[in-house]
N, C-alpha and C positions, 0 to 999 in steps of 0.2 A: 202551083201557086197562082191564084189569081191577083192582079194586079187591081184594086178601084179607082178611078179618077174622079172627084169629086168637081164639081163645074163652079160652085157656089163658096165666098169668103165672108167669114162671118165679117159686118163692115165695125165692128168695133174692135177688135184685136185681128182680122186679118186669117182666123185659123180655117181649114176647111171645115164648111156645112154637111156634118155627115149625117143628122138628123132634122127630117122636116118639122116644122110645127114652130120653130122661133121665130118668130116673123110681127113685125109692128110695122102699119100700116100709113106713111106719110106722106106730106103735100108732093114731096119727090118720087111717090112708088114705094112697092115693100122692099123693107131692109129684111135682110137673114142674117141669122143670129147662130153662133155655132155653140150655145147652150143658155139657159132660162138666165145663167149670173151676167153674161154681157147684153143680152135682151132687157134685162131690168134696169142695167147701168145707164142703157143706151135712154131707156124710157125716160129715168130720171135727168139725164143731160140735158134730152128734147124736148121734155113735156116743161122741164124749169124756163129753159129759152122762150120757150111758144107763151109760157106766162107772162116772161118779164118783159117780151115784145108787146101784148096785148096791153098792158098795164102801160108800156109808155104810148101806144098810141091812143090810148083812152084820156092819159093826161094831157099829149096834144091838144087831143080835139076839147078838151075842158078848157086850155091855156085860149084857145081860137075864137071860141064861147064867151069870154068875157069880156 
């Protein structure tokens, strides 16, 4: 019986990465994904943040403007 050690956690649930290819690409490095449903979850978590940051420093810089 062979033994696999897998090196890689998927960063949204923690399981092991036993297939390559899930991976989204951030200001912090890539994250591994240990299947397309937590790669997606993760996208939607981050990509909402990275909006609702960019929307308040746009309102900032409006508030600063006037």
């Amino acid at each position: 019986m062979t033994t696999v050690e897998y090196k890689k956690n998927c960063v949204l649930c923690g399981q092991s990465v036993e297939i390559e290819g899930f991976t989204v690409d951030t200001e912090t490095g890539r994250q591994s994904f240990c299947c397309a449903g937590c790669q997606s979850i993760y996208q939607l978590i981050y990509m909402d943040n990275r909006a609702r940051n960019a929307n308040n420093e746009i309102k900032t810089a409006n508030k600063e403007d006037n």
